[in-house]
N, C-alpha and C positions, 0 to 999 in steps of 0.2 A: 302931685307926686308925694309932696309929704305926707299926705293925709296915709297914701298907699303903705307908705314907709313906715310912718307908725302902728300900723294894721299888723304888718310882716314883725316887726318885734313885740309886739302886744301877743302875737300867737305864738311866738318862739318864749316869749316871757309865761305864756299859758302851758304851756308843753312842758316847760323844765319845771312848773310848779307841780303839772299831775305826774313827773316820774318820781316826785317823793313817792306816790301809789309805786305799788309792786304791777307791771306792766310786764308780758312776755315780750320776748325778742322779736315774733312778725308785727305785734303792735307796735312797735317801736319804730321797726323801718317804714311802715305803710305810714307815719303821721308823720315822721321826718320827712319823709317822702314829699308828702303832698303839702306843706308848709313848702318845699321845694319848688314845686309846678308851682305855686301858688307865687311866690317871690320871684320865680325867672318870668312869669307870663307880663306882671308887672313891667319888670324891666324890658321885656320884648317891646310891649306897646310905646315906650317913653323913648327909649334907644331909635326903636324902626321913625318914630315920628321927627327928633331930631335928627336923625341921620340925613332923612329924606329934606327937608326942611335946609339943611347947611352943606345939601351936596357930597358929604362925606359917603365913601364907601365904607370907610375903615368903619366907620359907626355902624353905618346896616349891617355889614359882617360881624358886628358885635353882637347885633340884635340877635343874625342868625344863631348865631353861637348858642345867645341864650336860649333860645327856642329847642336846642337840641340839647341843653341840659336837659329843660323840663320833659323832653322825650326819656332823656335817661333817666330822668325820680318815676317816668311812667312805668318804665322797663321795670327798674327796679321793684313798684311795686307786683305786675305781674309775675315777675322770676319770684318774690315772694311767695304770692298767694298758690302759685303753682309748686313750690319746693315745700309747702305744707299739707300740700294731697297727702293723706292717709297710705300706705301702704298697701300692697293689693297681690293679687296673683301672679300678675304680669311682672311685677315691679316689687317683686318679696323691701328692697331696702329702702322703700320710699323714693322719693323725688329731690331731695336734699341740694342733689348737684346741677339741678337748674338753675339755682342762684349764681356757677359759675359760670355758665355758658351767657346769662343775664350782663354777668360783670364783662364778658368777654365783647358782646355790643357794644356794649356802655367805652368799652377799651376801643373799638370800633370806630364810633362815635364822635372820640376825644379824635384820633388819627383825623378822621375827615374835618375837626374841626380847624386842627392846626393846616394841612394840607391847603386848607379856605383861606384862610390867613395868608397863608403863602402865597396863594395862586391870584388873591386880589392884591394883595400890597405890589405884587411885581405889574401888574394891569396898570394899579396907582402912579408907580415910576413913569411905567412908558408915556403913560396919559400925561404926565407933567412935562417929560421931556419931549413931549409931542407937541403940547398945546400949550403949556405952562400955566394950566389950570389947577387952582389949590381950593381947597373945601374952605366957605365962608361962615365961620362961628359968630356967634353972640357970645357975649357973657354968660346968658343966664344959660347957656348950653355946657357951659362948662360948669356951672353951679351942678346942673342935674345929673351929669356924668361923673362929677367929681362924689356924690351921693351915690348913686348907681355902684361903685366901684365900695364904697364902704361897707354897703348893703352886699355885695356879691361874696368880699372878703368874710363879713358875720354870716352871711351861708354856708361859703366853705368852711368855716373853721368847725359850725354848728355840725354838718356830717359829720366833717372827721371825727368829732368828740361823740356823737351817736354812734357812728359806726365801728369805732373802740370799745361801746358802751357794750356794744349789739355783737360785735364781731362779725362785721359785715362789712365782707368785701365792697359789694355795691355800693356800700354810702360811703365808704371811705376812699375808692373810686370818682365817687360825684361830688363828695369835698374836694378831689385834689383839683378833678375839674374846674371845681368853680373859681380855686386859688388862683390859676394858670388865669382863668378869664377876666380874671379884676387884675393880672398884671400886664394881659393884652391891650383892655381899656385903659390901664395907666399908662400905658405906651402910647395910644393912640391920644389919649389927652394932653398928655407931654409936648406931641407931634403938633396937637389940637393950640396949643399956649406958643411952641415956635413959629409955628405960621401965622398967627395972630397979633404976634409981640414984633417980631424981626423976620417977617415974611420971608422965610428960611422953610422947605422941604425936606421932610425928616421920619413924615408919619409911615410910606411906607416901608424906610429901611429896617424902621424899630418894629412893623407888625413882622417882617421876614424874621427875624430875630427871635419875637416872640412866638410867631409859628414854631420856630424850630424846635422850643422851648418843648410846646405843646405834644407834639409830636411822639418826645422822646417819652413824657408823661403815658400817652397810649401805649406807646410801646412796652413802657414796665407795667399798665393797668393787664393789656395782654398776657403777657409774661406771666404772672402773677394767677392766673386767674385760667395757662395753659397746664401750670406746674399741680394746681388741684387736682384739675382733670385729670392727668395722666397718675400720680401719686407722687406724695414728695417723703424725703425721710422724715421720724417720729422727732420732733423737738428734743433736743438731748437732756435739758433738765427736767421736762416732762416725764421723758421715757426713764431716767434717773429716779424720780419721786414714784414710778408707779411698781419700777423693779424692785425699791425697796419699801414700799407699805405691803409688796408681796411677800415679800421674804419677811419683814416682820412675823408673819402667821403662825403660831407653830408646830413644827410636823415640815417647815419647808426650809432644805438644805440648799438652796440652789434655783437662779429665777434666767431663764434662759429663752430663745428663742420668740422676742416678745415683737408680736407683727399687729399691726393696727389698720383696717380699711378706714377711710370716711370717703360718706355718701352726704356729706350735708353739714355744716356747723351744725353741732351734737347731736350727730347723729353717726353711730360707730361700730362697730363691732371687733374682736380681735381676738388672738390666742396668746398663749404663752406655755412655757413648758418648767415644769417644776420638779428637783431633785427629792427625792425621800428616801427615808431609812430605807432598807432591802428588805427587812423583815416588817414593815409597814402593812394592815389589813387592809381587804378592801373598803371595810366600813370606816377605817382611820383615814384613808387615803380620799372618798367621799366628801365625809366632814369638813379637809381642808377646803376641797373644791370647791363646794358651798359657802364657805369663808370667804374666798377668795373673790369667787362672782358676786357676793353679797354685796361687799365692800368694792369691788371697781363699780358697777353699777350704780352705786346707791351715791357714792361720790363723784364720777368721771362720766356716769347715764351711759357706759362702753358695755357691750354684753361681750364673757370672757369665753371662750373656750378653751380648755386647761389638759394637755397635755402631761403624763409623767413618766420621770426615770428614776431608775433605782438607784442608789448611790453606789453599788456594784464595789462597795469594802471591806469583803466579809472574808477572804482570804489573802493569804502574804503577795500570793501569785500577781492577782489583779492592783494590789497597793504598789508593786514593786514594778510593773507593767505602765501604769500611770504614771506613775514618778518620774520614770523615765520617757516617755512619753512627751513630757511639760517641759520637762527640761530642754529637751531636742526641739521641741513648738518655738520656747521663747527664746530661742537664738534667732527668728527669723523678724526682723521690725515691722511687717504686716502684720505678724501674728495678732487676734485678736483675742478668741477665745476655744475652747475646747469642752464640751459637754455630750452627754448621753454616753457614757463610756461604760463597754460591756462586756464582759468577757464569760464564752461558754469554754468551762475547763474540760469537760467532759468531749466535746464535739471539735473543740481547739479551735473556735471562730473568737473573735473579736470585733467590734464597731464601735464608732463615733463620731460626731460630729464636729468639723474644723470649720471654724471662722476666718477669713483674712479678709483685709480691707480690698476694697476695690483699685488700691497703690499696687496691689499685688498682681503683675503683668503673665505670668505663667502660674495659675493656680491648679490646673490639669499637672502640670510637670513637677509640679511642687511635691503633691498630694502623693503621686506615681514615685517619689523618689525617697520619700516619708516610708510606705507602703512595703518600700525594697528595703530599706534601713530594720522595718521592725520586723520581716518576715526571717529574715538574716539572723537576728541577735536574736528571736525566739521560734527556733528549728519546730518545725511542723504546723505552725499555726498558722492559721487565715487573716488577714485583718481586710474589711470591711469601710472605706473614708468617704463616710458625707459629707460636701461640699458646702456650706451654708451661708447665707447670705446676712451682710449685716444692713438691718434694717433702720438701727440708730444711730444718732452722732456717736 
């Protein structure tokens, strides 16, 4: 087993040497990956063989355990190489979000493993209190497991730190996996040293324990990995840094409305809507855009589509219309924000766009009562209130 052992860090010691190279993100996860299958199968054959050998279930349940890591380094490389298919007719934004449904097995995976844990340590009990049967170790059983458990820990930690590297859920997933699993086996070794020392029964109350442990770990791998799929809101300092390297540009008054899809770690696309002079060209108003796309693209790989409004400040009417407006908005502590503000003198309509936080429980009545206030204090005019949703922190 040492010889194995040194194998398994002599290629993890090879790994971190070629990512001085500039390596992409799928090479990354496929070589974590299989350094992964490559160190659990190890451990499967060492584990299943003392397990068997000392009577211990809690050990073959270990073994199994590992066995269904290196299923998930397998997963993971698949959800890879599949979330890197090209884009196509059928599938215009890529395949990106395989990698979550990948994570969400893998979350899968982790459940059935603690569930196992659970369902045998309670078997273990009854078996003792039935028969008063206890698993017989060797020494050097506990050498190899105590090893095993080193080796599992330099596993997990090694995804996590790939999967930081990489931004991948899946390895950071199958890190936390492997952590949980070298604190199962340190449990069952624990258990392994009380019954050995002071013929004392302990191994299964500590794997229920660590089941539960386990358990909860799938639980958040799931979580995590449901909130992709469905959309989560834009990071707020994210969405912070990208409103204002917008508004840096100039020609741009005002960075509004900023919505982001992803299909895939960097893999994105998004809008945003941007304030300009009233008397702004169309060829001025162009230029920005291509400014704009240039720059989220070239830094964030995000393609933008850009939106504009006019800044609608060209008579007393509409300055004096707004004013009042803002003022009435921010007595309300939901209030967020207020843009697209327009006003036809000639036709007597007006529009715009209100934000409130999702704290805000009557925004239909809100809006209807906003609506009645301004129709009132300016006799004859229409106002127009788009409801808009806030996408960021």
């Amino acid at each position: 087993m040492c010889k194995s052992i040194v194998l398994i860090f002599g290629i993890i010691y090879n790994q971190t040497m070629k990512e001085r190279k500039t390596i992409n993100r799928d090479q990354r996860i496929v070589r974590t990956s299989i350094i992964g299958i490559g160190g659990n199968v190890v451990l499967v054959g060492f584990k299943a063989f003392i397990g068997f050998l000392a009577g211990s279930v809690s050990i073959i349940m270990d073994a199994l355990n590992n066995l269904t890591d290196a299923l998930s380094s397998v997963l993971t490389i698949v959800g890879t190489k599949l979330s890197g298919k090209r884009p196509n007719k059928k599938h215009p934004y890529g395949y990106g979000r395989i990698e979550y449904l990948a994570s969400m097995i893998i979350g899968a995976l982790i459940l059935f493993a603690g569930g196992s844990a659970i369902y045998e340590s309670i078997r273990s009990i009854v078996d003792y209190f039935q028969t008063g049967t206890m698993a017989n170790y060797d020494l050097w059983a506990f050498v190899i497991v105590g090893v095993a458990i080193v080796v599992k820990i330099l596993l997990g930690l090694f995804f996590r730190w790939q999967g930081k590297i990489a931004k991948s859920e899946n390895l950071k997933a199958s890190g936390m996996d492997a952590l949980w699993d070298a604190l199962l086996s340190l449990a069952t070794l624990i258990g392994a040293f009380v019954n050995y020392f002071w013929h004392f029964y302990v191994e299964g109350y500590l794997g229920i324990l660590i089941g539960i442990f386990i358990i909860k770990s799938g639980i958040e791998v799931l979580s995590e990995s449901l909130n992709n799929l469905i959309g989560r809101r834009i990071v707020k300092d994210f969405a912070q840094q990208l409103k204002s390297e917008i508004g840096s540009i100039p020609g741009v008054y005002g960075v509004y409305d900023l919505l982001l899809n992803s299909y895939g770690e960097n893999e994105a696309n998004g809008s945003v809507h941007i304030e300009v002079k009233d008397d702004a060209t169309a060829k001025e108003i162009e230029q920005i855009e291509r400014q704009i796309q240039a720059l989220v693209y070239e830094k964030h790989r995000i393609i933008m589509t850009i939106g504009i409004y006019a800044q609608n400040q060209s008579t007393p009417l509409s300055v004096s219309m707004k004013s009042f407006l803002i003022e009435w908005v921010k007595k309300n502590p939901n209030f967020i924000s207020l843009h697209a503000f327009s006003v036809d003198e000639e036709r007597k309509l007006a529009h715009f766009d209100l934000v409130l936080s999702f704290e805000e429980k009557d925004p239909e009545g809100y809006a209807t009562s906003l609506k009645e206030t301004l129709e009132e204090k300016y006799e004859g005019y229409q106002f127009s209130i788009v409801l808009d949703r806030d996408y960021t922190d």
